[in-house]
PDB file of N, CA, C and O in Angstrom:
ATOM      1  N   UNK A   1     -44.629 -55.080 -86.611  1.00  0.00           N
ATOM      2  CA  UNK A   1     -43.902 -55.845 -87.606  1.00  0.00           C
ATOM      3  C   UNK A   1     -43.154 -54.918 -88.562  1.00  0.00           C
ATOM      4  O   UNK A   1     -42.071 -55.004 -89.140  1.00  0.00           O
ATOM      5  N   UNK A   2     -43.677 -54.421 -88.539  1.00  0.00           N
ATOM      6  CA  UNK A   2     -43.344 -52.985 -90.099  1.00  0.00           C
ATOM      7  C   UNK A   2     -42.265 -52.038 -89.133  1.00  0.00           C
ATOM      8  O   UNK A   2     -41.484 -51.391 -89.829  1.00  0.00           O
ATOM      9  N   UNK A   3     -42.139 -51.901 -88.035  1.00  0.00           N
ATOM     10  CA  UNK A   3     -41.137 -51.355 -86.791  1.00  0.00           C
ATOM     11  C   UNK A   3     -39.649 -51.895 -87.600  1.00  0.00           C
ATOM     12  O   UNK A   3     -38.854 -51.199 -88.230  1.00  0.00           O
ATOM     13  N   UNK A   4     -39.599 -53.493 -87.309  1.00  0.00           N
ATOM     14  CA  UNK A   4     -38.725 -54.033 -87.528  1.00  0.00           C
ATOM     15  C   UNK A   4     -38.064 -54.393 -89.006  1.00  0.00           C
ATOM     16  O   UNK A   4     -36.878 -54.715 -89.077  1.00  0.00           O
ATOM     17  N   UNK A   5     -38.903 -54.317 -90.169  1.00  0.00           N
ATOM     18  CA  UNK A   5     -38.761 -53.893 -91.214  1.00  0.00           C
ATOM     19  C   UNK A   5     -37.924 -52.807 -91.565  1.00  0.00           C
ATOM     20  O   UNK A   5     -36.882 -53.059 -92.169  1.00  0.00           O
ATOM     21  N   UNK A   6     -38.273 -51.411 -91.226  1.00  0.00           N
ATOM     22  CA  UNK A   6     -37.674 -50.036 -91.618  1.00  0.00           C
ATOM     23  C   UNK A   6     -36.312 -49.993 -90.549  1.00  0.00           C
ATOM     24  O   UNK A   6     -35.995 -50.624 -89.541  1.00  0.00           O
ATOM     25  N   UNK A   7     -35.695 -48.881 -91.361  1.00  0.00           N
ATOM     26  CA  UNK A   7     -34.481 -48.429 -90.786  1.00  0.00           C
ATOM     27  C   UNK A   7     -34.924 -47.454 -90.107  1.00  0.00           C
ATOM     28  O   UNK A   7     -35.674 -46.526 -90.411  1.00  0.00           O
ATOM     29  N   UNK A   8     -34.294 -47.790 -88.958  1.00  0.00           N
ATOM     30  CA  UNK A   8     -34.400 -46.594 -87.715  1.00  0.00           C
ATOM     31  C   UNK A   8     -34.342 -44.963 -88.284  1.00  0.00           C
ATOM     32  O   UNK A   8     -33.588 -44.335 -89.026  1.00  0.00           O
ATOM     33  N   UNK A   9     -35.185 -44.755 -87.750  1.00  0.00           N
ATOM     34  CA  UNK A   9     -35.289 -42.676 -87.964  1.00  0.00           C
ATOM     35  C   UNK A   9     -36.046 -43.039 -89.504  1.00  0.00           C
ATOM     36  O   UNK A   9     -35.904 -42.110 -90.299  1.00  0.00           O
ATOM     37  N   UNK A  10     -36.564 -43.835 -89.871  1.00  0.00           N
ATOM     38  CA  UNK A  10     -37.144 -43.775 -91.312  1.00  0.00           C
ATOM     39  C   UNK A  10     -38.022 -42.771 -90.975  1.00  0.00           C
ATOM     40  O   UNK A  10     -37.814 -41.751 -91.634  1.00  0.00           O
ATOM     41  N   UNK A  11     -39.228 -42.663 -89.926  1.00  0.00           N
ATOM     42  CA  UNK A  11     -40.387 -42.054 -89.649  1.00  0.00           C
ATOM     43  C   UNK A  11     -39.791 -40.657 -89.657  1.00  0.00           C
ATOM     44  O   UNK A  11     -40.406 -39.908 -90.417  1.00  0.00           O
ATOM     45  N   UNK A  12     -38.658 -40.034 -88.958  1.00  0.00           N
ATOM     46  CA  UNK A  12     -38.343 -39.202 -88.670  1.00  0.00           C
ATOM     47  C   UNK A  12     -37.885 -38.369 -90.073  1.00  0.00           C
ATOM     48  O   UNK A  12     -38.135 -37.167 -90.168  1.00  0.00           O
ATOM     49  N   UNK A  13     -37.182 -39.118 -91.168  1.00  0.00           N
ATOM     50  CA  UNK A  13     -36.815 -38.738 -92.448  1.00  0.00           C
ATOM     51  C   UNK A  13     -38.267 -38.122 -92.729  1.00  0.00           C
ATOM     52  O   UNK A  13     -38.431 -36.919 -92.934  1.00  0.00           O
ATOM     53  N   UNK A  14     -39.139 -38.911 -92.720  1.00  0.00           N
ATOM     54  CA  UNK A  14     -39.952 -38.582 -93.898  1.00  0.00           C
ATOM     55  C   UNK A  14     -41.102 -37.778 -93.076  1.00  0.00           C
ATOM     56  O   UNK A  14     -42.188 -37.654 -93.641  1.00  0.00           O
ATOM     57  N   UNK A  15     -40.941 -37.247 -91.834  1.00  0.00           N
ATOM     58  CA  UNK A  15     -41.415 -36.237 -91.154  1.00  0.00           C
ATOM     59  C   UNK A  15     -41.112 -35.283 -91.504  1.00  0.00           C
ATOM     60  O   UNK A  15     -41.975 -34.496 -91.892  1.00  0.00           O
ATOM     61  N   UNK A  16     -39.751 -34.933 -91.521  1.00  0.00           N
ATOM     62  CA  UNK A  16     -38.973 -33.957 -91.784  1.00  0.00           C
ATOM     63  C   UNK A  16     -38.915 -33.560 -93.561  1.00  0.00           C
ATOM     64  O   UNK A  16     -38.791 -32.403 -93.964  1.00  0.00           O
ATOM     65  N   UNK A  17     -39.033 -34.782 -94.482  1.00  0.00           N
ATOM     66  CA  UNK A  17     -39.302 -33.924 -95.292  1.00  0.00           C
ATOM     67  C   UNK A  17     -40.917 -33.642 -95.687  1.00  0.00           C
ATOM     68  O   UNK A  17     -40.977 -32.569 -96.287  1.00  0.00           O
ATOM     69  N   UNK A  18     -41.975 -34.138 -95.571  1.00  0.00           N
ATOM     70  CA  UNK A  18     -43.102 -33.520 -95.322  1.00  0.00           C
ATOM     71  C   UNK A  18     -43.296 -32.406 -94.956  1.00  0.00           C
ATOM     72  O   UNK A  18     -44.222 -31.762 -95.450  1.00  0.00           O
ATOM     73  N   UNK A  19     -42.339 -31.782 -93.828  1.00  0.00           N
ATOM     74  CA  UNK A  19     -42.667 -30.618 -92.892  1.00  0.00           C
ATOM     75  C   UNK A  19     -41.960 -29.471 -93.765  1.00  0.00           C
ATOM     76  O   UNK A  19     -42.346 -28.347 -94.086  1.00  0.00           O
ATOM     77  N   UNK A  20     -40.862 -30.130 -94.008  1.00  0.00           N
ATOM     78  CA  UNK A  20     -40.515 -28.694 -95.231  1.00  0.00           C
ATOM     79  C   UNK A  20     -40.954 -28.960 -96.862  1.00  0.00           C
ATOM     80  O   UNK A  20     -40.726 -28.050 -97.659  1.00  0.00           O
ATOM     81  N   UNK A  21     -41.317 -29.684 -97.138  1.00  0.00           N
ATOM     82  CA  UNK A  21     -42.573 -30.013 -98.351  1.00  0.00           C
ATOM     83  C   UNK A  21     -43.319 -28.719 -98.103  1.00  0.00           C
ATOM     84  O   UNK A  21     -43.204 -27.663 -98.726  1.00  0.00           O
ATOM     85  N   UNK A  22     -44.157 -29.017 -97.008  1.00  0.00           N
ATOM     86  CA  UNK A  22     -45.004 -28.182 -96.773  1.00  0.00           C
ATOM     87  C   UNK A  22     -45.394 -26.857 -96.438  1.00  0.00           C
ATOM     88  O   UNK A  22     -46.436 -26.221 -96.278  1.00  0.00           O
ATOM     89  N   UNK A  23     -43.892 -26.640 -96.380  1.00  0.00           N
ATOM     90  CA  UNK A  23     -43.570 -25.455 -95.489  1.00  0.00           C
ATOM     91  C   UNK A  23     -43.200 -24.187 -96.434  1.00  0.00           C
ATOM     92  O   UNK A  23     -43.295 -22.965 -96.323  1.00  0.00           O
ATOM     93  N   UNK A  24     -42.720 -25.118 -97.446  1.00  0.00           N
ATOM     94  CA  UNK A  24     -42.470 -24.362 -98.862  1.00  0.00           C
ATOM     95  C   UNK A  24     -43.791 -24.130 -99.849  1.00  0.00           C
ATOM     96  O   UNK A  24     -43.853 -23.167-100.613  1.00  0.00           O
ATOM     97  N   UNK A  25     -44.630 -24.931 -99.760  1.00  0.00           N
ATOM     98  CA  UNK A  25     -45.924 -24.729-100.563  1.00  0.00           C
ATOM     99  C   UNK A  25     -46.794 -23.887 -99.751  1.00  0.00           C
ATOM    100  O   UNK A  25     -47.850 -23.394-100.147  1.00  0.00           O
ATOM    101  N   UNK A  26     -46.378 -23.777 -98.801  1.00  0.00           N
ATOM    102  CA  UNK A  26     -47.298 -22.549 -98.151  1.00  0.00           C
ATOM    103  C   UNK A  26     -46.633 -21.296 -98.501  1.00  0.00           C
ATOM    104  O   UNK A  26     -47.301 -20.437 -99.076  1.00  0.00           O
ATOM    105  N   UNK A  27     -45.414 -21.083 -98.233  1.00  0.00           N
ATOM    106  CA  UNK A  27     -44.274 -19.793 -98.482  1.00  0.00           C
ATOM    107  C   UNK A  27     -44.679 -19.555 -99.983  1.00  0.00           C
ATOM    108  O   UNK A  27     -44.976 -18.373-100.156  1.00  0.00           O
ATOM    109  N   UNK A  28     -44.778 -20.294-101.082  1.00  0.00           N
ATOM    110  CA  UNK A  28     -44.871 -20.350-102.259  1.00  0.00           C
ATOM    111  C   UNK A  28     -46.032 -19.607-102.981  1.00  0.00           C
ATOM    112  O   UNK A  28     -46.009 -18.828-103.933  1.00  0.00           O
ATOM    113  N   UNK A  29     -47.684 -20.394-101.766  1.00  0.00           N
ATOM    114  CA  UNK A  29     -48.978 -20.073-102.046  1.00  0.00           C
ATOM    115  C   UNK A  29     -48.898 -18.442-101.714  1.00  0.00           C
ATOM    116  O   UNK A  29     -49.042 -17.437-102.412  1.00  0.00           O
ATOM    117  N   UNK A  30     -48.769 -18.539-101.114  1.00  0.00           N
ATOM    118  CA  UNK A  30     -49.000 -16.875 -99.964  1.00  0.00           C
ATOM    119  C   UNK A  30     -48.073 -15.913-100.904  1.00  0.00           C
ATOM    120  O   UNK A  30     -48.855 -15.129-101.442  1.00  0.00           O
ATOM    121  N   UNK A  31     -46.698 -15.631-101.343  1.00  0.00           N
ATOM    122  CA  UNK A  31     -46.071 -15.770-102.269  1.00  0.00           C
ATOM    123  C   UNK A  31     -47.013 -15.391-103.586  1.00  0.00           C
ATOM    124  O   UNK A  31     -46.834 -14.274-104.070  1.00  0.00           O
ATOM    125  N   UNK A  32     -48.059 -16.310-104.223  1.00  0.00           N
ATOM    126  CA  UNK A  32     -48.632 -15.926-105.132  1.00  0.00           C
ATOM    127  C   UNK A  32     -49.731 -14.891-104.844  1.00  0.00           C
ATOM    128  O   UNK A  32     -49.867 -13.808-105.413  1.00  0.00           O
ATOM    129  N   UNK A  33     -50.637 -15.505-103.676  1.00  0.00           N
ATOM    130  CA  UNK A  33     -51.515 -14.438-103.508  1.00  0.00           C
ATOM    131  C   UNK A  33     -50.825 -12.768-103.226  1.00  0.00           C
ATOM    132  O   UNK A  33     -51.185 -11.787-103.876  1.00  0.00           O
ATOM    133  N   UNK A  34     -49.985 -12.742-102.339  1.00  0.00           N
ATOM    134  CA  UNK A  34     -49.833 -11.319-102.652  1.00  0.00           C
ATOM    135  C   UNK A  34     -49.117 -11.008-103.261  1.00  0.00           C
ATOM    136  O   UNK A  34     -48.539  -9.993-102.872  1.00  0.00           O
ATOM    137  N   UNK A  35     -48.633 -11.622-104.622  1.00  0.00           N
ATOM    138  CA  UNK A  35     -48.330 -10.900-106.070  1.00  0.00           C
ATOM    139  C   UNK A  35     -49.454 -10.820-106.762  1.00  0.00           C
ATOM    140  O   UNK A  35     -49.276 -10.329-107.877  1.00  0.00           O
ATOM    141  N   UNK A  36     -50.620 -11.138-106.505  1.00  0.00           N
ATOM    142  CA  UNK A  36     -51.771 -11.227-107.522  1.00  0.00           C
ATOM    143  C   UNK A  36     -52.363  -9.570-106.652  1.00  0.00           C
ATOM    144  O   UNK A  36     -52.980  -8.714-107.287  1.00  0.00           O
ATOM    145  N   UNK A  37     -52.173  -9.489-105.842  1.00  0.00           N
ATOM    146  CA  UNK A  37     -52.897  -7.944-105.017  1.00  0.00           C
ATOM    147  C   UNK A  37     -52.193  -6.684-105.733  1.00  0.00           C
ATOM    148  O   UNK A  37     -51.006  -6.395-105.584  1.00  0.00           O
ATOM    149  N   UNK A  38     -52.753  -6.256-106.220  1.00  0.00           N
ATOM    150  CA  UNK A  38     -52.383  -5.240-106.927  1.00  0.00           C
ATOM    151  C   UNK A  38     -52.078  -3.653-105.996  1.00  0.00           C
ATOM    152  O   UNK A  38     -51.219  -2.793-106.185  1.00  0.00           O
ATOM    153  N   UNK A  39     -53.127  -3.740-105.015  1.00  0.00           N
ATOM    154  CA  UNK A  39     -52.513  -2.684-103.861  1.00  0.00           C
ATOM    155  C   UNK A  39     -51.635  -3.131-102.604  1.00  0.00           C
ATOM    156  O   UNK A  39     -51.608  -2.769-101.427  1.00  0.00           O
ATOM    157  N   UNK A  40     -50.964  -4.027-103.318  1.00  0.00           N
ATOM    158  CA  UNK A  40     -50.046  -4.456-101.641  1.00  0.00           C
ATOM    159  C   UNK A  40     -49.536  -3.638-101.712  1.00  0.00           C
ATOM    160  O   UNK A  40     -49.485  -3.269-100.539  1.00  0.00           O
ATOM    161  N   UNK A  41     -48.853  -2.702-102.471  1.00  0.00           N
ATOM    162  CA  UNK A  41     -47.914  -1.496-101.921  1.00  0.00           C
ATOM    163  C   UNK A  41     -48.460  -0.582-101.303  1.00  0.00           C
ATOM    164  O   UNK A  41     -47.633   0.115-100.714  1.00  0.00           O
ATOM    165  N   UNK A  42     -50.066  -0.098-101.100  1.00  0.00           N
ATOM    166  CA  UNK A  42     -50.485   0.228-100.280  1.00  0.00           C
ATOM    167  C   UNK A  42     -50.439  -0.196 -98.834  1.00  0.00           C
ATOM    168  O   UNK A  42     -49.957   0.500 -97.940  1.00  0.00           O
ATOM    169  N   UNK A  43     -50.982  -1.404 -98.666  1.00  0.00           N
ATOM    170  CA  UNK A  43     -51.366  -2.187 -97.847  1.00  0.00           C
ATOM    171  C   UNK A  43     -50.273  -2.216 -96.729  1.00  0.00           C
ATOM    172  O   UNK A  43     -50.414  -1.988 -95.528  1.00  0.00           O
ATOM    173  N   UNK A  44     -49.034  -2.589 -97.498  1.00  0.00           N
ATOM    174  CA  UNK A  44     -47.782  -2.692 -96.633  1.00  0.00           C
ATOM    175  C   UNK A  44     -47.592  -1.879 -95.524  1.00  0.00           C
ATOM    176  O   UNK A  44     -47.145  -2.272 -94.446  1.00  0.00           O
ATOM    177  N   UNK A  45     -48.026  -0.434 -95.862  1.00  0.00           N
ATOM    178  CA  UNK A  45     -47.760   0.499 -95.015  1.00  0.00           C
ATOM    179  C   UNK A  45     -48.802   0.110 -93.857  1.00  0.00           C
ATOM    180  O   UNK A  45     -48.417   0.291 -92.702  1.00  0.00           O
ATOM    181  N   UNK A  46     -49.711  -0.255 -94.004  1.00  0.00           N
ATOM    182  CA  UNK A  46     -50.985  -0.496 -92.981  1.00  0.00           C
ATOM    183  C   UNK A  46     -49.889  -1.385 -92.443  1.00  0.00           C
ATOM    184  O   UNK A  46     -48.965  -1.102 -91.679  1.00  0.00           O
ATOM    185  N   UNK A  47     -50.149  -2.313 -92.913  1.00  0.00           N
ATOM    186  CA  UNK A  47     -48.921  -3.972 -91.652  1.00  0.00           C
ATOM    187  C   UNK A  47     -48.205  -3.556 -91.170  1.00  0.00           C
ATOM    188  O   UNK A  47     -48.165  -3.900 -89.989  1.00  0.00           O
ATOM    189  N   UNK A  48     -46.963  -2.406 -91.681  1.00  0.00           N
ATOM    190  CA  UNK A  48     -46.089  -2.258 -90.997  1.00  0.00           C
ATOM    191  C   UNK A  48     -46.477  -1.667 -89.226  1.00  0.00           C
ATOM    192  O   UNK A  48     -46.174  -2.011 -88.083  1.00  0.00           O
ATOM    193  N   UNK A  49     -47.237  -0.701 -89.824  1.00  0.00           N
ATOM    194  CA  UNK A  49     -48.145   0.155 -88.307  1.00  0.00           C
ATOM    195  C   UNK A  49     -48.682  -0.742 -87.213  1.00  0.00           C
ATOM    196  O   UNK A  49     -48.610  -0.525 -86.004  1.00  0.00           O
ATOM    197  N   UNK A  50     -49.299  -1.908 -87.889  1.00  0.00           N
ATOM    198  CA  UNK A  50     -50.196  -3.194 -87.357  1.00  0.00           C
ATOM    199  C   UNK A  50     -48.984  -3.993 -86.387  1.00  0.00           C
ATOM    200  O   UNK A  50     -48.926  -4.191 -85.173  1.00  0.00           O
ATOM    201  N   UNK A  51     -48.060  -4.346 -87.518  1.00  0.00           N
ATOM    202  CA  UNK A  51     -47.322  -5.022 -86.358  1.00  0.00           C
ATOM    203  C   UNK A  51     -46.311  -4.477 -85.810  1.00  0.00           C
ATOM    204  O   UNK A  51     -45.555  -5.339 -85.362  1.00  0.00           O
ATOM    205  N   UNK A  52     -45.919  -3.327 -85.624  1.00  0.00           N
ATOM    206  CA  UNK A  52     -45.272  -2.214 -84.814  1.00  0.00           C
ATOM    207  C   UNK A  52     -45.928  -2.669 -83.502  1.00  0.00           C
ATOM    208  O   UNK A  52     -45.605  -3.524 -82.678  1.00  0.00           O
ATOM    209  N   UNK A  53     -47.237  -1.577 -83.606  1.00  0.00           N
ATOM    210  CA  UNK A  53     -47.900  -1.840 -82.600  1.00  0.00           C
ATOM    211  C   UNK A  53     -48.611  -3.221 -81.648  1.00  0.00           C
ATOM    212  O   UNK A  53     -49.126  -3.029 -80.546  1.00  0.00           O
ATOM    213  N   UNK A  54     -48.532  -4.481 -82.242  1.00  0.00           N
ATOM    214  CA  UNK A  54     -48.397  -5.818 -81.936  1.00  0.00           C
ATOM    215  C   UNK A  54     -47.615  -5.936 -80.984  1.00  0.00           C
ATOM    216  O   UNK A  54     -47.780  -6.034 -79.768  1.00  0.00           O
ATOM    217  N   UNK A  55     -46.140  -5.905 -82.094  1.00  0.00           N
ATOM    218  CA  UNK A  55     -45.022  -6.468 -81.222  1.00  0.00           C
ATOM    219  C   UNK A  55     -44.358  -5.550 -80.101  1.00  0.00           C
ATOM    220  O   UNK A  55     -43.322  -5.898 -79.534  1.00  0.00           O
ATOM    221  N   UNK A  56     -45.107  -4.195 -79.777  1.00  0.00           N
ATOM    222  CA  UNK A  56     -44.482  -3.708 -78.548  1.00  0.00           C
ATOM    223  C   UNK A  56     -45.566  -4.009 -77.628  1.00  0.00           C
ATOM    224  O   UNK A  56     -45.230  -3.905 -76.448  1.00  0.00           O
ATOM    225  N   UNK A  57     -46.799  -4.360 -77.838  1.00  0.00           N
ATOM    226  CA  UNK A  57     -48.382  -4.776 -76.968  1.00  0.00           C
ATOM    227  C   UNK A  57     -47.885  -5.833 -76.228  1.00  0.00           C
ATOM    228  O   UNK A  57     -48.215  -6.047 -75.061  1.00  0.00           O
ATOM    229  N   UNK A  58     -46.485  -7.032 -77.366  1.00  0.00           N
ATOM    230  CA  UNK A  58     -46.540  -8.344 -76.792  1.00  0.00           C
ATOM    231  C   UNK A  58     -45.525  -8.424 -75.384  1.00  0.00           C
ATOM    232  O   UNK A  58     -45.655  -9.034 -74.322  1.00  0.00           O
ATOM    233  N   UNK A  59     -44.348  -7.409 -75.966  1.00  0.00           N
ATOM    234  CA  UNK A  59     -43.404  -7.238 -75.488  1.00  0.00           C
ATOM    235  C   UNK A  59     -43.662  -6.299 -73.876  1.00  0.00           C
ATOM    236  O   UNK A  59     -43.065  -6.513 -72.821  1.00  0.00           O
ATOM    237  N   UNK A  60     -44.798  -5.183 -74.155  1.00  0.00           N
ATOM    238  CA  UNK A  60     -44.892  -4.789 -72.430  1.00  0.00           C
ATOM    239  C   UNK A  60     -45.824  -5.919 -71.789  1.00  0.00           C
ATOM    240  O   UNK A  60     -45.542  -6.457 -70.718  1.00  0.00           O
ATOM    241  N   UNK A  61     -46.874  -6.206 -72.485  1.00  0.00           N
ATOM    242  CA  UNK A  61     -47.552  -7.718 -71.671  1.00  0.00           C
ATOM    243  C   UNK A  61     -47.251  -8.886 -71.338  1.00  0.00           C
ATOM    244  O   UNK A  61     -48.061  -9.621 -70.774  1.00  0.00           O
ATOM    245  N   UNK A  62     -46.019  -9.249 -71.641  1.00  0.00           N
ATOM    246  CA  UNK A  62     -45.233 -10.491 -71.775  1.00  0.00           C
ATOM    247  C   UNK A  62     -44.074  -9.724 -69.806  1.00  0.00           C
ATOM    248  O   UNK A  62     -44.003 -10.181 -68.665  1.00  0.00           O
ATOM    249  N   UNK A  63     -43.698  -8.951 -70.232  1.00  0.00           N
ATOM    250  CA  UNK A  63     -42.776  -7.919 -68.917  1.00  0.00           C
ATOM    251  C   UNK A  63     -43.864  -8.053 -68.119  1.00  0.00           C
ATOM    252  O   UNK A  63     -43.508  -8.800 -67.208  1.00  0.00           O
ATOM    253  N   UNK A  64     -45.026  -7.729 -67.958  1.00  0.00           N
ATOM    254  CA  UNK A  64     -46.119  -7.077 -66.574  1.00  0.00           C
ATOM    255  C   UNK A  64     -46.394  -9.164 -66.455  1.00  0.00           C
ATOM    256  O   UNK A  64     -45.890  -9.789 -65.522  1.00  0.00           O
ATOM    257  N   UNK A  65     -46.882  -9.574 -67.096  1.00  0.00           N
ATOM    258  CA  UNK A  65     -47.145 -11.262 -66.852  1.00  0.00           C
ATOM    259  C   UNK A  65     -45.520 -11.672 -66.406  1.00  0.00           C
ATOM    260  O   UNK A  65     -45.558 -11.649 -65.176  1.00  0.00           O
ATOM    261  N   UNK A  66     -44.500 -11.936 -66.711  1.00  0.00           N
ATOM    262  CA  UNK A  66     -43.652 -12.442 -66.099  1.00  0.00           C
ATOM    263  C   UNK A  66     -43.340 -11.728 -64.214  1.00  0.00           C
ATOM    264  O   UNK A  66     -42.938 -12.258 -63.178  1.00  0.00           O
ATOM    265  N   UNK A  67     -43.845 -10.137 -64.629  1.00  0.00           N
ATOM    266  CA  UNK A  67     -43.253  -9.380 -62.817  1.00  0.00           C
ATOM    267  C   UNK A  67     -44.425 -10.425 -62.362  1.00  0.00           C
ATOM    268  O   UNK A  67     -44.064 -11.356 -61.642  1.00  0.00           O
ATOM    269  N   UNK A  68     -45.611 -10.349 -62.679  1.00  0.00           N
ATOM    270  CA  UNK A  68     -46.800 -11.067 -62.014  1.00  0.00           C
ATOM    271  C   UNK A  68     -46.691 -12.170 -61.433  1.00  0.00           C
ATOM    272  O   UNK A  68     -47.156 -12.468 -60.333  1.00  0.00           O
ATOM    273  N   UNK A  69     -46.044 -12.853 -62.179  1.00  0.00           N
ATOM    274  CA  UNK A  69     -45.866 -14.357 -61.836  1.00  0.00           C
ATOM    275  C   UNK A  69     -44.663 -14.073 -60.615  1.00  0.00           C
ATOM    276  O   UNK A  69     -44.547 -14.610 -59.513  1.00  0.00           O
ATOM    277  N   UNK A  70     -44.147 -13.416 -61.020  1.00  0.00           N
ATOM    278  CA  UNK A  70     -42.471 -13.986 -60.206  1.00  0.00           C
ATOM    279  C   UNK A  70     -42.711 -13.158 -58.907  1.00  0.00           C
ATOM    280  O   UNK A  70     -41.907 -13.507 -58.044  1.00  0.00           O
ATOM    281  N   UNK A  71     -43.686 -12.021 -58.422  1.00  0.00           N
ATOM    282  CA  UNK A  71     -44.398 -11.681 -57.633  1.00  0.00           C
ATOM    283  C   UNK A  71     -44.940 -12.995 -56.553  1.00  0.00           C
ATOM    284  O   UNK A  71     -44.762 -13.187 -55.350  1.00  0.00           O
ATOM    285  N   UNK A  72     -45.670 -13.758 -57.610  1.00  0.00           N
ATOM    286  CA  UNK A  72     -46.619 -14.465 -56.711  1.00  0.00           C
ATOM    287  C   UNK A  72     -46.003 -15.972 -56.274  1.00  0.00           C
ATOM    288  O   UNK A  72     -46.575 -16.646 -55.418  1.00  0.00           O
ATOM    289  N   UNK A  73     -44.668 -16.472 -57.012  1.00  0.00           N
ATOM    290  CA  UNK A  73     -43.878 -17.288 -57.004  1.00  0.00           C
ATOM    291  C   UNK A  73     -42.726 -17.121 -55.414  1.00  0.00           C
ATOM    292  O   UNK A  73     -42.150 -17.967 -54.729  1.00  0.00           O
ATOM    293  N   UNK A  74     -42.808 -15.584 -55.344  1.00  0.00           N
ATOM    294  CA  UNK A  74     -41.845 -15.182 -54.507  1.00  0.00           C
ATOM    295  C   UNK A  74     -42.716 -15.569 -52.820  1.00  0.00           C
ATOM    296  O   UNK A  74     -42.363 -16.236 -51.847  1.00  0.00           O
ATOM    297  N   UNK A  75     -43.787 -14.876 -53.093  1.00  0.00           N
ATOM    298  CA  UNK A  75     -44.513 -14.823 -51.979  1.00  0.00           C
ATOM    299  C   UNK A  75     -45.323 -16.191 -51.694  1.00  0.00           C
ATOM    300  O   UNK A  75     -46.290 -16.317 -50.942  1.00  0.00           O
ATOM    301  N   UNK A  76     -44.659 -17.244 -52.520  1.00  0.00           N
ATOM    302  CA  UNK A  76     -45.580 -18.637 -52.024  1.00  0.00           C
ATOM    303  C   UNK A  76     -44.562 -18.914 -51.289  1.00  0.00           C
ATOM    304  O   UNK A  76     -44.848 -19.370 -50.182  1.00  0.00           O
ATOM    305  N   UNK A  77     -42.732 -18.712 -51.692  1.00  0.00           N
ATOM    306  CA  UNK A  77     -42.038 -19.391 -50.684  1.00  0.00           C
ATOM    307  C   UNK A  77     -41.557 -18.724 -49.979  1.00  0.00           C
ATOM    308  O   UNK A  77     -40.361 -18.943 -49.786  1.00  0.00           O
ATOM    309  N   UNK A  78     -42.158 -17.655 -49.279  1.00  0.00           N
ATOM    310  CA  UNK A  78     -41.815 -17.179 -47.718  1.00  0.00           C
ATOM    311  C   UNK A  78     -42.962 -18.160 -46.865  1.00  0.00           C
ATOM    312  O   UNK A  78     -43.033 -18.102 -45.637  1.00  0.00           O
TER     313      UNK A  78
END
């Protein structure tokens, strides 16, 4: 009943602003906590190293899983 009531995409409006509501009070929270850390300028240097080494871990394991697959993709259709 309540379908036919609302204007179409109503649900979708108010998805969308919920999602960036929310999206900003998190950016905002996080935001405060590490202005309240008094050694983040330490710290930083640690993350940077951290996710250096992450994002090249993801990037050769992501290469060896795709040869893998396309390996075993190849050899199902002979």
């Amino acid at each position: 009943m309540m379908g036919m009531l609302l204007a179409a995409g109503f649900a979708a409006k108010i998805k969308n602003t919920l999602f960036n509501f929310s999206l900003l009070a998190l950016l905002f929270f996080m935001g405060v906590s590490l202005g309240k850390d008094r050694d983040i300028l330490s710290k930083i240097a640690d993350f940077g190293i951290i996710s250096g080494i992450m994002s090249v871990s993801v990037v050769i394991f992501s290469i060896i899983g795709v040869l893998i697959i396309t390996k075993l993709f190849k050899k199902a259709e002979r």
